[in-house]
C-alpha beads as a LAMMPS data file, in Angstrom:
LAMMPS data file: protein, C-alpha beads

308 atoms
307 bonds

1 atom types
1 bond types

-500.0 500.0 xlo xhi
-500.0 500.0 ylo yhi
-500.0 500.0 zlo zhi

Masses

1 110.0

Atoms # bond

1 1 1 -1.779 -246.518 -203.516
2 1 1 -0.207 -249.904 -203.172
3 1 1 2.658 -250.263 -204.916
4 1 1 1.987 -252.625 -207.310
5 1 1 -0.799 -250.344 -209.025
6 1 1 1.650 -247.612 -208.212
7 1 1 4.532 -249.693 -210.830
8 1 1 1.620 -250.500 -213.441
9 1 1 0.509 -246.571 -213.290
10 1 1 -2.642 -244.230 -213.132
11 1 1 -4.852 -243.661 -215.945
12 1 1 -6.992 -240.788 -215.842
13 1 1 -9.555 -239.403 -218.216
14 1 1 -10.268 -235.883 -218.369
15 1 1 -13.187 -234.203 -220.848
16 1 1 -12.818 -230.993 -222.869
17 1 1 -15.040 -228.513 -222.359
18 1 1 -17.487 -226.399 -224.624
19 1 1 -18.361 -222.193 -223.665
20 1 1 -22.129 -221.937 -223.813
21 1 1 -21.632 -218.554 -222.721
22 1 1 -18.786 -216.254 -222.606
23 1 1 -18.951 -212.605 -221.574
24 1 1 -15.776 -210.323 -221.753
25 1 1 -14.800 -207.574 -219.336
26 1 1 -12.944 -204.956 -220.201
27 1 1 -8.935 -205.285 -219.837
28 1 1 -7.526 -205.273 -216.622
29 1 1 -4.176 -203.192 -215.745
30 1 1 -2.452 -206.460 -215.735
31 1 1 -3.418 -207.475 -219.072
32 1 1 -6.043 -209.828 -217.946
33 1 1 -9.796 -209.507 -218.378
34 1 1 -12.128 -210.302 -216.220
35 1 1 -14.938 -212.817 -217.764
36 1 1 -18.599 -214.791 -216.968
37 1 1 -18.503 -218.113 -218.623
38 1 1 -21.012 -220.939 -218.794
39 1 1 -19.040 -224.051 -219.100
40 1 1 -19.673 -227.598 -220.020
41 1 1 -18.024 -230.524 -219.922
42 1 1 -18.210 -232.678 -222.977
43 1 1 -17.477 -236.616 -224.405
44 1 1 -13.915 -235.651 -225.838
45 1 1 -11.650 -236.630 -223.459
46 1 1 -7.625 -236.649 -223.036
47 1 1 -6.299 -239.799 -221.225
48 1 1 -3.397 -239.546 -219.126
49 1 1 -1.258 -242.231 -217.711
50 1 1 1.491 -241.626 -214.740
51 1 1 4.015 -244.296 -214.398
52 1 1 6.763 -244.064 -211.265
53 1 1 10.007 -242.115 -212.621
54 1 1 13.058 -240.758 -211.479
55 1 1 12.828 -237.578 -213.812
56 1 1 9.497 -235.023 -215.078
57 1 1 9.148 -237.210 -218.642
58 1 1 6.156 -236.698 -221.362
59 1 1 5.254 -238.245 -224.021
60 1 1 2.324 -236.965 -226.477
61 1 1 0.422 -238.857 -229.192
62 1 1 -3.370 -239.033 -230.293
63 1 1 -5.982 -238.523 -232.650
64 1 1 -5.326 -234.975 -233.950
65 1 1 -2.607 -233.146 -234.283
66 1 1 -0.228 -232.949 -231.503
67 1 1 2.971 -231.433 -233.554
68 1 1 2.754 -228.226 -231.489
69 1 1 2.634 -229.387 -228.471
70 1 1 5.607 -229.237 -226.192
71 1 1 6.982 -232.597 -224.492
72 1 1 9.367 -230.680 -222.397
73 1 1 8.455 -228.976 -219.027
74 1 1 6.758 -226.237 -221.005
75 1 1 3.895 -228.844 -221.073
76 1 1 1.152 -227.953 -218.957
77 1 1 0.790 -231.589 -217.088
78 1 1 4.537 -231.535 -216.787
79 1 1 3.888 -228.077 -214.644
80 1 1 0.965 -229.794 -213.314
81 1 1 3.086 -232.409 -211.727
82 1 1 5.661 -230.645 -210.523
83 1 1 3.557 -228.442 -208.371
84 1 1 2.084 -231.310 -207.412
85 1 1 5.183 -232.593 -206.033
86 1 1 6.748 -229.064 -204.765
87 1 1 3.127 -228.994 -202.798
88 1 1 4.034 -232.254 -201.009
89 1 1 8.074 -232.640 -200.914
90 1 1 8.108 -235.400 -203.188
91 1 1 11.515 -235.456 -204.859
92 1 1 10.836 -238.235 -207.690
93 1 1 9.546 -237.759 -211.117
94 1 1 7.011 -239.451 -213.094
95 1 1 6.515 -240.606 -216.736
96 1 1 3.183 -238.654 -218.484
97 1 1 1.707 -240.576 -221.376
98 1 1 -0.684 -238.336 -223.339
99 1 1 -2.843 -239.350 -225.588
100 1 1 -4.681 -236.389 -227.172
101 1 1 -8.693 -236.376 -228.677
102 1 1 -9.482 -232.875 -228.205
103 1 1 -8.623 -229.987 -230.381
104 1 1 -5.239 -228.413 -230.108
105 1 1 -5.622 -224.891 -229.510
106 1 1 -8.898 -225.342 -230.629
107 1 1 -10.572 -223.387 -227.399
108 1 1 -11.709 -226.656 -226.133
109 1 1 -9.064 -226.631 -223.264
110 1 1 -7.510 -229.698 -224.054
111 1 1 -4.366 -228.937 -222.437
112 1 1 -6.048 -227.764 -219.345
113 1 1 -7.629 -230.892 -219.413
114 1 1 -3.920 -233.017 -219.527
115 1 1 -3.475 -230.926 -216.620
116 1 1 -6.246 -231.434 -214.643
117 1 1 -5.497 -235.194 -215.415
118 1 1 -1.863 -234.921 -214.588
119 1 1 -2.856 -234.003 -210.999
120 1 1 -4.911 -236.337 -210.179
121 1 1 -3.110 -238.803 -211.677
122 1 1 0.284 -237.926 -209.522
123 1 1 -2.299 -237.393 -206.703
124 1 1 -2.781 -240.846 -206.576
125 1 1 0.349 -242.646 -207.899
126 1 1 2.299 -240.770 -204.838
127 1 1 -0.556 -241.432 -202.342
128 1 1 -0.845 -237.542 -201.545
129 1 1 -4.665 -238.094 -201.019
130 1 1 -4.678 -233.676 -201.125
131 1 1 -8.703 -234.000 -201.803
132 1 1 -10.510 -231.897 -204.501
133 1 1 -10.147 -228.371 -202.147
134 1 1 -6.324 -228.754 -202.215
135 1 1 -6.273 -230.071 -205.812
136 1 1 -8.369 -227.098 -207.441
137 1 1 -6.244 -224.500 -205.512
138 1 1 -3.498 -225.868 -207.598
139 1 1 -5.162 -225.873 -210.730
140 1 1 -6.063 -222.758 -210.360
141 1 1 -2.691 -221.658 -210.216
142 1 1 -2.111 -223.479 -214.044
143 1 1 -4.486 -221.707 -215.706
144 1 1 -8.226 -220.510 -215.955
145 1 1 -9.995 -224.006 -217.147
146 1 1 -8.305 -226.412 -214.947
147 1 1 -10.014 -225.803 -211.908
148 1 1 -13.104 -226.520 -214.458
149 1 1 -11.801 -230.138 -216.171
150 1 1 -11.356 -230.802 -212.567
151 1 1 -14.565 -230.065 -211.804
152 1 1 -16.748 -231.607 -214.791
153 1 1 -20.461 -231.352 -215.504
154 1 1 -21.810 -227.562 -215.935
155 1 1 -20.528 -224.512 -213.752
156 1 1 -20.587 -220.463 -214.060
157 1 1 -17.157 -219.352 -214.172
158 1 1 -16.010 -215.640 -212.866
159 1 1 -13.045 -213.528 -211.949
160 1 1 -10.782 -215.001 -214.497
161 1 1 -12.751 -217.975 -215.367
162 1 1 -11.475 -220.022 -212.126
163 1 1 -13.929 -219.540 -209.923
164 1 1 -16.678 -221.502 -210.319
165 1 1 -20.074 -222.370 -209.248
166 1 1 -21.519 -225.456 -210.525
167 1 1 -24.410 -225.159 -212.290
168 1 1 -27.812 -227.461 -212.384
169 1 1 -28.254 -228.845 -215.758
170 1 1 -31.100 -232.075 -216.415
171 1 1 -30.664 -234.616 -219.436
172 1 1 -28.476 -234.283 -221.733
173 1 1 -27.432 -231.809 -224.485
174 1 1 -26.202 -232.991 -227.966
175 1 1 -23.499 -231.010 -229.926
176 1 1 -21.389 -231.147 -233.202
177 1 1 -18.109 -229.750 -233.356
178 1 1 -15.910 -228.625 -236.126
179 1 1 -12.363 -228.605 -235.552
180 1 1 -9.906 -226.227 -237.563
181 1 1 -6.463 -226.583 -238.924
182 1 1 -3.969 -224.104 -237.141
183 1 1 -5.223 -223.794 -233.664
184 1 1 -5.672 -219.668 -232.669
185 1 1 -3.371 -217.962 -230.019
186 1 1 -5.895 -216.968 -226.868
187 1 1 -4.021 -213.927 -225.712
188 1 1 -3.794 -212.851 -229.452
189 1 1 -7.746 -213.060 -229.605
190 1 1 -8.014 -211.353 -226.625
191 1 1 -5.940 -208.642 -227.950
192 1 1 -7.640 -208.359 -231.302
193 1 1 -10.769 -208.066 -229.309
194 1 1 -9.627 -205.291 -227.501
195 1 1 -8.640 -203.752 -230.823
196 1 1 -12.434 -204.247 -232.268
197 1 1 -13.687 -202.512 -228.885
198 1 1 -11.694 -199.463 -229.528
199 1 1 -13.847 -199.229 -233.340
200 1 1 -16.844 -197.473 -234.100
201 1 1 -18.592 -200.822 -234.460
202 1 1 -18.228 -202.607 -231.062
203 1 1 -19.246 -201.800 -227.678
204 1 1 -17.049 -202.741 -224.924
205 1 1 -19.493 -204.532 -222.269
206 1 1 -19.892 -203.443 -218.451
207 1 1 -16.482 -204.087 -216.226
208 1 1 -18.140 -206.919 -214.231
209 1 1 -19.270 -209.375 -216.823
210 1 1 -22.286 -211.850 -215.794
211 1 1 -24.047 -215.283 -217.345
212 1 1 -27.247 -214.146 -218.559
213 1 1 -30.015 -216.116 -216.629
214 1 1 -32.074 -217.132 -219.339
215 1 1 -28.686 -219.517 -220.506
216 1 1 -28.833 -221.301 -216.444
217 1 1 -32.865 -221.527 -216.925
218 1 1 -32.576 -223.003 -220.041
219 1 1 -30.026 -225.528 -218.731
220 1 1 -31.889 -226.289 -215.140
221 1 1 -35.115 -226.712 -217.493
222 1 1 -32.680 -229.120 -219.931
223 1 1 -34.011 -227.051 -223.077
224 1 1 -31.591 -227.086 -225.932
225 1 1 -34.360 -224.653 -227.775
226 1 1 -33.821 -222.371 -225.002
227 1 1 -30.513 -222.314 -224.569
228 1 1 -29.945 -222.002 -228.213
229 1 1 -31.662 -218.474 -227.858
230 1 1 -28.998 -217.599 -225.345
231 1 1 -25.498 -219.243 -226.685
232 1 1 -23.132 -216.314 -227.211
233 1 1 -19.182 -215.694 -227.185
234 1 1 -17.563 -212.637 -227.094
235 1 1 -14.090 -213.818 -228.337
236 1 1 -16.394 -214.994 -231.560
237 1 1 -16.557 -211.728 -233.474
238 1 1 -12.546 -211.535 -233.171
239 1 1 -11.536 -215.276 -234.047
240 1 1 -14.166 -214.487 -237.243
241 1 1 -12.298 -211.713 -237.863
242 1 1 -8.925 -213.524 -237.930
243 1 1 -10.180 -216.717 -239.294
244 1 1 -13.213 -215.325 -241.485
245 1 1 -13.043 -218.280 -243.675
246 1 1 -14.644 -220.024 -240.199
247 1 1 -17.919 -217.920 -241.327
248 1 1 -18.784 -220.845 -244.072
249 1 1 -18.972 -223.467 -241.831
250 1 1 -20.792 -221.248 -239.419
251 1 1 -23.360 -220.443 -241.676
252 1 1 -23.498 -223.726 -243.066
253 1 1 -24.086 -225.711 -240.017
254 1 1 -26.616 -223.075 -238.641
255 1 1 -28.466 -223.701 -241.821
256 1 1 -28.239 -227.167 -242.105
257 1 1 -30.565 -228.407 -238.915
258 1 1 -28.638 -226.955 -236.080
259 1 1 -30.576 -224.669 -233.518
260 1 1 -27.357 -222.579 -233.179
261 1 1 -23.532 -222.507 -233.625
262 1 1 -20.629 -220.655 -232.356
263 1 1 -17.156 -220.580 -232.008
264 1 1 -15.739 -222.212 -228.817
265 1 1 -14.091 -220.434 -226.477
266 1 1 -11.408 -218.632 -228.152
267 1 1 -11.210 -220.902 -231.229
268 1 1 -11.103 -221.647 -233.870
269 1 1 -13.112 -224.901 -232.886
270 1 1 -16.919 -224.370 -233.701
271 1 1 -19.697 -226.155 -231.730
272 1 1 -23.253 -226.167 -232.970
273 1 1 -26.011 -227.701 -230.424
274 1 1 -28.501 -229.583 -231.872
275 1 1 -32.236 -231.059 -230.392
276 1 1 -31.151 -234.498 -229.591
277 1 1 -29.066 -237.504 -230.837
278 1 1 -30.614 -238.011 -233.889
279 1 1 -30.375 -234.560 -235.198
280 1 1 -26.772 -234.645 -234.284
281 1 1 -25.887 -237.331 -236.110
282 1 1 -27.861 -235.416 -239.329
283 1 1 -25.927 -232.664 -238.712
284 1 1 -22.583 -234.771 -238.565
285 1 1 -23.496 -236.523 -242.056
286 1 1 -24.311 -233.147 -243.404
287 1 1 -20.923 -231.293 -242.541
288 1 1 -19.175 -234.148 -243.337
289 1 1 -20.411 -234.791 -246.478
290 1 1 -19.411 -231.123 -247.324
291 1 1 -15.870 -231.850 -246.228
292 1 1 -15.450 -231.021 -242.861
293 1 1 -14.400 -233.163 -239.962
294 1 1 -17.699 -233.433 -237.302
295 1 1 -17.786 -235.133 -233.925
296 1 1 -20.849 -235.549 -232.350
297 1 1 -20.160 -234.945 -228.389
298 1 1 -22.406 -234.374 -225.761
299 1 1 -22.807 -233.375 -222.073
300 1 1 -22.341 -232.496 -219.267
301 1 1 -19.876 -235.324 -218.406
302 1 1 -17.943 -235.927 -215.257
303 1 1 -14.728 -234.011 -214.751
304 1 1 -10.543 -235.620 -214.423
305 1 1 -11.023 -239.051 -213.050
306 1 1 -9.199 -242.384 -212.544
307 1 1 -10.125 -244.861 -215.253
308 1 1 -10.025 -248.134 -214.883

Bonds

1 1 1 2
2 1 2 3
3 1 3 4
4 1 4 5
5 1 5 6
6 1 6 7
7 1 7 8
8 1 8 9
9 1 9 10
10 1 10 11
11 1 11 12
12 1 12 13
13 1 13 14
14 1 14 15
15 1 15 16
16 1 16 17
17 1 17 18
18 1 18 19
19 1 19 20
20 1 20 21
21 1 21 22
22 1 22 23
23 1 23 24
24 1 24 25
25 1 25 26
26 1 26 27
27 1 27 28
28 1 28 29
29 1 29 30
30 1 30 31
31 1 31 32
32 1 32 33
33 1 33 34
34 1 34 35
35 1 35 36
36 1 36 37
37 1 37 38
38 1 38 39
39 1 39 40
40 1 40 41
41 1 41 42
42 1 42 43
43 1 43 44
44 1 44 45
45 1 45 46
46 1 46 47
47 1 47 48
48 1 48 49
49 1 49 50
50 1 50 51
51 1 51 52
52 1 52 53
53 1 53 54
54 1 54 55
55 1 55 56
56 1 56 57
57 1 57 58
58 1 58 59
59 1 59 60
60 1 60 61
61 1 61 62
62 1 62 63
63 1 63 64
64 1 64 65
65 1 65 66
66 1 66 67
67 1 67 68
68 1 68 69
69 1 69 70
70 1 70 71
71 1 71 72
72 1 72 73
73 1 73 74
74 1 74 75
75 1 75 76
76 1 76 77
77 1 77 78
78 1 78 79
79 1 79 80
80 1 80 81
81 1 81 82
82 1 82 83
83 1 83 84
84 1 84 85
85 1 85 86
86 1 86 87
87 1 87 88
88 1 88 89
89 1 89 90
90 1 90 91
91 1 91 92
92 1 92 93
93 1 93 94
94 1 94 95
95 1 95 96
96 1 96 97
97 1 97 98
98 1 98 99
99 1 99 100
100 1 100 101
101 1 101 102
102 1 102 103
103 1 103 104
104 1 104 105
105 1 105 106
106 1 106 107
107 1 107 108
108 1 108 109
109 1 109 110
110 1 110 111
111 1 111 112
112 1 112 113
113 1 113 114
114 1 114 115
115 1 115 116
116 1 116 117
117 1 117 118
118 1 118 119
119 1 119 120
120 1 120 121
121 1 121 122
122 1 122 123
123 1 123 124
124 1 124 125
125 1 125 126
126 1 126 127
127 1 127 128
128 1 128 129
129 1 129 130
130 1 130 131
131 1 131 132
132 1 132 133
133 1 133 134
134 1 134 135
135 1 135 136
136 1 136 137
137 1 137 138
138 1 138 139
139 1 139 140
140 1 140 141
141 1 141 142
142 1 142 143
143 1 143 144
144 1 144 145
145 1 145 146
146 1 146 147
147 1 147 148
148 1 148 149
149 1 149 150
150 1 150 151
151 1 151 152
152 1 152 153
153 1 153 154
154 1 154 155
155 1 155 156
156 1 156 157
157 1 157 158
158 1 158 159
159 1 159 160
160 1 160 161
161 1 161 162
162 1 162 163
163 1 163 164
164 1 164 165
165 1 165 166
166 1 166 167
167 1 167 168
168 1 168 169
169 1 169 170
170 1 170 171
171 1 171 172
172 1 172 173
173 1 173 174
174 1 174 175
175 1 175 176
176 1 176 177
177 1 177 178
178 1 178 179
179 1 179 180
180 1 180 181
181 1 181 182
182 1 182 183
183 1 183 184
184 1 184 185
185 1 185 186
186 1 186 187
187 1 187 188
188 1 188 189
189 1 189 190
190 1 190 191
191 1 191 192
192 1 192 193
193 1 193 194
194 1 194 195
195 1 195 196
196 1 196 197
197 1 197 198
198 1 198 199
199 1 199 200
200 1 200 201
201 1 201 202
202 1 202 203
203 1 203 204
204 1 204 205
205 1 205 206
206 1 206 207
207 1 207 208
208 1 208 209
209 1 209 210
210 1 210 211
211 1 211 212
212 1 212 213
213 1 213 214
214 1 214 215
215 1 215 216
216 1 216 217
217 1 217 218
218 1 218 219
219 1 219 220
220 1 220 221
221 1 221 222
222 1 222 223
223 1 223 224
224 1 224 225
225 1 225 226
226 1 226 227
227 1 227 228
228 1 228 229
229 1 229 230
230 1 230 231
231 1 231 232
232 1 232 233
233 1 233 234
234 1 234 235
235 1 235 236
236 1 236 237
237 1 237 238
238 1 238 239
239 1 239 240
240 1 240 241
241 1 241 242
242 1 242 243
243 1 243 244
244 1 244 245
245 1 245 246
246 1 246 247
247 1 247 248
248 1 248 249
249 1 249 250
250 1 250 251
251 1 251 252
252 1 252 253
253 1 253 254
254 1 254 255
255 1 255 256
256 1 256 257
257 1 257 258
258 1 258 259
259 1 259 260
260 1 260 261
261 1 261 262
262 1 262 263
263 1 263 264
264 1 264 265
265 1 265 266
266 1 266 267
267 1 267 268
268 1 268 269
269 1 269 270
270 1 270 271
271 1 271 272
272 1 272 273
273 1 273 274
274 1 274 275
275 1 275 276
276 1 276 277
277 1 277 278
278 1 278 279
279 1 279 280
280 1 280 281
281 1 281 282
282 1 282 283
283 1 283 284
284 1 284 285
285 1 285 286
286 1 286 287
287 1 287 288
288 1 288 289
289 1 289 290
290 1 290 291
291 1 291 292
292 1 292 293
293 1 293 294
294 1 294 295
295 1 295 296
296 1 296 297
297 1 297 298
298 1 298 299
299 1 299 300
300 1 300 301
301 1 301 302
302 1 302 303
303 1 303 304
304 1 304 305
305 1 305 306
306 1 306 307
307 1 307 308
């Protein structure tokens, strides 16, 4: 980069990303389970901007509410950026300047998205030029979505969510989600689904989880009517069960024009898909009217990229 882009900075815009499918394995002996997720990027994005610095500096604003997230190196794009620069022996710092549109702790993997932004961002204000093979190997090593805000568009992710396939999806699908007050902890939903499993009432699923086919036909065939048959979460039952009063809005958007609803990833954000545009905007009037906050988003959209 030349250095008078390199003093002005990098902008880079990376989406946040919706679970059309989420299977759970059972828990690992390390704590972790194993999962089979359908992923799609969608038209919330996080911008990030990397300005030359002698120290790791963040700053966070945006349009919901950022007052739990860190602006110390316990921010994910501050980790971001200093693997980036352990991976290449660069001994500066850089400035982050967050600006936040996606959910916090909403399961919509905003911070894995500032991440995945940070990365690329530092990838080319230091003129590392790693390449998207070197780049996802590090994101991998942040946490299960960023590979996936690297990547954008649709994908199947296994193993712990990181490795991923893409996946062929034509046209375009149209969703409304619901944000939540008080994000939800993932590991905690993890563990309260591990404490459902051990009931009378839940059956733990096989050890190697899997996308169900009829969810990547659906999307290959661009059918929101098909898909909609095929949506499912397994972290849903648990965020219900910690957040039940999420079950109204559920309900209510389900019956209220959308072909299906669920809770995204592990919550408590809910996403309903809808039959096109103009049904989403219904739906978005609808749940609005009734005193909820609505965005209309769509996808699949490209992954982290340099804006202009």
């Amino acid at each position: 980069m030349s250095e008078a882009l390199a003093a002005a900075g990098v902008h880079v815009r990376a989406p946040g990303k919706l679970n059309l499918f989420f299977e759970v394995g059972r828990v690992q002996d390390d704590g972790y389970h194993d999962v089979a997720s359908a992923y799609q990027a969608v038209s919330l994005f996080e911008d990030v901007w990397a300005t030359p610095s002698d120290e790791f500096t963040v700053a966070v604003s945006g349009t919901v509410d950022v007052s739990g997230v860190p602006a110390d190196d316990r921010n994910l794009a501050v980790r971001a950026a200093r693997l980036l620069a352990q991976r290449i022996g660069y001994d500066g710092g850089v400035h982050l300047d967050i600006v936040k549109h996606v959910p916090v702790a909403g399961g919509m993997g905003g911070g894995s998205a500032d991440a995945a932004a940070a990365l690329v961002a530092c990838d080319a204000l230091w003129g590392a030029e790693l390449g998207g093979a070197e780049l996802h190997k590090l994101a991998a090593r942040l946490g299960a979505d960023v590979p996936f805000a690297l990547m954008g568009g649709t994908a199947v992710g296994t193993g712990r969510g990181d490795q991923l396939s893409p996946a062929l999806a034509k046209g375009r699908f149209d969703w409304v989600v619901l944000p939540s007050g008080g994000g939800l902890s993932t590991p905690e939903v993890y563990a309260h689904l591990d404490q459902l499993r051990n009931g009378p009432d839940i059956v733990a699923t096989p050890s190697v989880p899997e996308v169900d086919p009829a969810v990547l036909h659906a999307l290959r065939a661009g059918d929101p009517v098909a898909l909609a048959a095929h949506i499912r979460n397994d972290l849903q039952v648990a965020a219900l069960s910690m957040r039940p009063e999420l079950r109204r809005a559920l309900e209510l958007g389900e019956q209220s024009g959308a072909l299906a609803g669920l809770v995204s990833g592990s919550g408590p954000t809910l996403a309903f898909l809808t039959a096109d545009p103009e049904s989403a905007l219904e739906l978005q009037v609808t749940l609005s009217a009734a005193g909820f906050e609505a965005l209309h988003v769509h996808g699949p959209v490209a992954g982290a990229r340099i804006a202009a």
